[in-house]
SETOR-365942 format. One record per residue (C-alpha): residue number from 1; x, y, z. Coordinates in steps of 0.25 Angstrom, whole numbers. Layout:
# residues N
[NUM [X Y Z]]
...
***
This chain:
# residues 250
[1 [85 228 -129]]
[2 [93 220 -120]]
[3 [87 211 -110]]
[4 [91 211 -95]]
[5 [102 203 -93]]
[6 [106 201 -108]]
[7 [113 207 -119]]
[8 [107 210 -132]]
[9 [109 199 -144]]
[10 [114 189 -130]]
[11 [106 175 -131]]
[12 [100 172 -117]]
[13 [101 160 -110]]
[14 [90 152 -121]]
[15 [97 156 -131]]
[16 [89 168 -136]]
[17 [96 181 -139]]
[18 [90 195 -133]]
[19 [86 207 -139]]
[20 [92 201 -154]]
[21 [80 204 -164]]
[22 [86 198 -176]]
[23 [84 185 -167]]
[24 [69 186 -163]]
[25 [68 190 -180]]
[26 [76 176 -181]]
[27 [66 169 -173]]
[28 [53 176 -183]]
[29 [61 169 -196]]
[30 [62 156 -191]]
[31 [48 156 -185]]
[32 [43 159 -198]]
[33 [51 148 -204]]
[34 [44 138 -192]]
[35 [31 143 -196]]
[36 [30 138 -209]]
[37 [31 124 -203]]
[38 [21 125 -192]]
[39 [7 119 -195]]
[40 [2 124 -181]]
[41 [-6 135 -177]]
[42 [0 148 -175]]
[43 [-2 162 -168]]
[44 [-1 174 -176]]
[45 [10 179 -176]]
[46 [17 167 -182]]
[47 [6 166 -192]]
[48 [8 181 -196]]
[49 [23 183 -195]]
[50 [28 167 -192]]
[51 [35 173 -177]]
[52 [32 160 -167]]
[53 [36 168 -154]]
[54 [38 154 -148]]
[55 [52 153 -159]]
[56 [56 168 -154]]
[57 [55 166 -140]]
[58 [58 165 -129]]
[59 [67 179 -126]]
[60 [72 183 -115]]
[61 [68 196 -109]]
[62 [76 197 -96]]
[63 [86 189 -88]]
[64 [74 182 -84]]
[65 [62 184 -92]]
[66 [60 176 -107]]
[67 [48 181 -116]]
[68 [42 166 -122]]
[69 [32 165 -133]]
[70 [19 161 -125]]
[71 [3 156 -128]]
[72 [-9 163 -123]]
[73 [-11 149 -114]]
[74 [2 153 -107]]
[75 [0 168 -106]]
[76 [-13 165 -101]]
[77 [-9 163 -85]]
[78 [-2 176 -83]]
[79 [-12 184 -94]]
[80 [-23 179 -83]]
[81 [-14 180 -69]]
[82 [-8 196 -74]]
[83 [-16 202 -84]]
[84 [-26 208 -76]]
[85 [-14 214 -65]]
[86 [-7 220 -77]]
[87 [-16 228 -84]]
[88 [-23 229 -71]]
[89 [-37 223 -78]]
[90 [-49 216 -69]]
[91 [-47 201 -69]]
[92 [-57 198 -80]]
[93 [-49 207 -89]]
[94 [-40 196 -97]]
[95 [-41 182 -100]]
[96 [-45 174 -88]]
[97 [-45 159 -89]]
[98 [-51 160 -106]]
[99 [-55 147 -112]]
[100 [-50 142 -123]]
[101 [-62 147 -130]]
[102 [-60 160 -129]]
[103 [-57 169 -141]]
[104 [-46 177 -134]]
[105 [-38 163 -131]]
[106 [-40 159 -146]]
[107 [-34 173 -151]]
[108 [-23 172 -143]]
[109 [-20 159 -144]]
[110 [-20 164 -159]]
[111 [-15 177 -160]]
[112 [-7 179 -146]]
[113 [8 179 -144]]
[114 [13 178 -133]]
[115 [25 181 -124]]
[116 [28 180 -110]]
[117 [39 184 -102]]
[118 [44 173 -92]]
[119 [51 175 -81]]
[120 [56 160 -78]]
[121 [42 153 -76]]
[122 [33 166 -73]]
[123 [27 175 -83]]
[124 [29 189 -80]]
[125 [25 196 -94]]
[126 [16 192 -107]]
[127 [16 198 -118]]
[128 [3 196 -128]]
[129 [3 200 -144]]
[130 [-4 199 -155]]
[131 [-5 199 -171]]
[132 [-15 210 -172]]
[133 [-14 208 -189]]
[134 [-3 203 -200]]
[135 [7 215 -196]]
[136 [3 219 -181]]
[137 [7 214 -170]]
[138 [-2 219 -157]]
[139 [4 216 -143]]
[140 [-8 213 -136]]
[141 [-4 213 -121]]
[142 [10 214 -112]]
[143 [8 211 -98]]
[144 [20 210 -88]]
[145 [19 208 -72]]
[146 [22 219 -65]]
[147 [35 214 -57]]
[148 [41 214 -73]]
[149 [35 225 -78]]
[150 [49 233 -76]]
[151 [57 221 -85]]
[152 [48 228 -96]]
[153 [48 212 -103]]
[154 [39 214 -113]]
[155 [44 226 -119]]
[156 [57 221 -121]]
[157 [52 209 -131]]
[158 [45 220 -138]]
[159 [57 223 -148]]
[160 [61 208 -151]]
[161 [47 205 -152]]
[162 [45 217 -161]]
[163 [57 211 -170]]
[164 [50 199 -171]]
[165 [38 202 -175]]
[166 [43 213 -185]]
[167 [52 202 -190]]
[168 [38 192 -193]]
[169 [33 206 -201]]
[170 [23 212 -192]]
[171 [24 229 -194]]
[172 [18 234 -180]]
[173 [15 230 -166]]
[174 [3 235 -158]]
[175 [-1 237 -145]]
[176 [-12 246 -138]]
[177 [-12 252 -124]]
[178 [-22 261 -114]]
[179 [-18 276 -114]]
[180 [-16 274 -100]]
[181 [-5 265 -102]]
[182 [7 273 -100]]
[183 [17 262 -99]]
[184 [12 255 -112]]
[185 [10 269 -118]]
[186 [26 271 -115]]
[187 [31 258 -119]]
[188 [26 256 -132]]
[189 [31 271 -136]]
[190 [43 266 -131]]
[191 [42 254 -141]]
[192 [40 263 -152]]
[193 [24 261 -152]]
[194 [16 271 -161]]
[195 [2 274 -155]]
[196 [-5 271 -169]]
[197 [-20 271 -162]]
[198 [-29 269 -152]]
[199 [-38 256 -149]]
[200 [-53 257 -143]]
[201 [-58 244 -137]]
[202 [-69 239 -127]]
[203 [-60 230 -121]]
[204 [-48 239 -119]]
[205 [-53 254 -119]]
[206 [-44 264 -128]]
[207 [-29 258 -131]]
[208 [-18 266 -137]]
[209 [-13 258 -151]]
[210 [2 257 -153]]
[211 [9 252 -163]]
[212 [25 248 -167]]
[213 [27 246 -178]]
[214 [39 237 -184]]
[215 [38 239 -198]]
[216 [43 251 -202]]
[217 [34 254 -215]]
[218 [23 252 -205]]
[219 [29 263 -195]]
[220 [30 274 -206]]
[221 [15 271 -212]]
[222 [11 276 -196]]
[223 [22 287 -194]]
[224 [18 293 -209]]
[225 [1 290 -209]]
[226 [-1 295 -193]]
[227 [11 301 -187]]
[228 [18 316 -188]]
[229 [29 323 -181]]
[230 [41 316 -176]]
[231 [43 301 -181]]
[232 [48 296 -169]]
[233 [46 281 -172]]
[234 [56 283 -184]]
[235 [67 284 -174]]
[236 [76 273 -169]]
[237 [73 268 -155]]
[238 [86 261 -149]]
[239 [79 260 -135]]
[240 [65 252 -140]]
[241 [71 241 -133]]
[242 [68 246 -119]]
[243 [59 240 -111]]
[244 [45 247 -106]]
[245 [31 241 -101]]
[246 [18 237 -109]]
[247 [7 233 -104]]
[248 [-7 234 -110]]
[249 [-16 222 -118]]
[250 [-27 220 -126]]
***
């Protein structure tokens, strides 16, 4: 997948080349190597699979947008400034000014990567994920304005960040969406999602369960245990690198 403005395997002007996997998979080796030597504490992911997003990043995404390894403290302005206009939630729906004794800021401060897109100074996309156990990755929430909604930001960080965390050893990925979500229902077929369930919750009402698998061991167990007919997902999919929208949290 190219980015706007710049050729595949080109560096960009900090030095970080686009759309080059065996980079970002680079970048997961040495940061094993660096968390040997670390004594402070770490989030999950590096705990689990030794990926420090802060060593892989920054990318840039288009001309003038850069994806950056962030913190909850950071993300917390736009979460509490955009959330409830995206998902179209009452304004006591999110976070709204949590204290520090909050369990939700502790699990995130814990478990939470992640990654906002900056355009210069201004946020203009977040995208929120989690470990979900040893070998599942869950992407939690992806949230962009609407005036960059057509860039489709986020789902073009999908495959590198896929590579990555399929480099550190995790097998799936995970998300969850409402039925009446056609745009997120779209986009992670597009991404070779499998519906693999559905979720119940008080908090969220009935969700769709998706799952991408990266490991292909993984993949057959589901294809062989739960599906029949055509085996679409053994196909080769040379345009899974185009962009699309997602949009749903949990």
């Amino acid at each position: 997948m190219a980015a706007t403005g710049t050729k595949l395997g080109h560096s960009t002007g900090q030095g970080i080349p686009v759309g080059d996997p065996e980079f970002f998979v680079q970048r997961v080796a040495d940061s094993a190597v660096t968390t040997e030597r670390r004594s402070a504490p770490m989030r999950m992911s590096e705990a689990l699979w030794g990926i420090r997003w802060e060593e892989i990043l920054p990318r840039q995404i288009d001309y003038d947008v850069v994806v950056i390894a962030s913190s909850f403290e950071q993300s917390l302005p736009f979460i509490e400034a955009n959330y409830s206009r995206i998902f179209e939630e009452e304004e006591d729906a999110r976070f709204s000014h949590p204290s520090s004794t909050d369990p939700r800021v502790r699990y995130y401060r814990t478990v939470g990567d992640f990654f906002e897109f900056k355009q210069g100074d201004r946020t203009v996309a977040l995208l929120i994920g989690t470990a979900a156990d040893w070998s599942t990755y869950y992407i939690r929430s992806a949230a962009a304005l609407p005036e960059v909604q057509g860039k489709k930001l986020i789902q073009r960080f999908f495959p590198e960040m896929f590579e990555v965390l399929k480099a550190g050893g995790v097998e799936r990925v995970e998300a969850d969406t409402s039925p009446s979500n056609m745009a997120t229902l779209h986009l992670l077929s597009r991404l070779r999602f499998n519906p693999s369930g559905t979720v119940l919750t008080d908090r969220w009402g009935a969700h769709i369960k998706f799952t991408r698998y990266l490991d292909d061991a993984a993949e057959q167990v589901f294809l062989d245990q739960f599906c029949t007919g055509v085996r679409y997902q053994r196909r080769k999919h040379p345009g899974l690198r185009r962009a699309g929208r997602i949009g749903e949290r949990q």
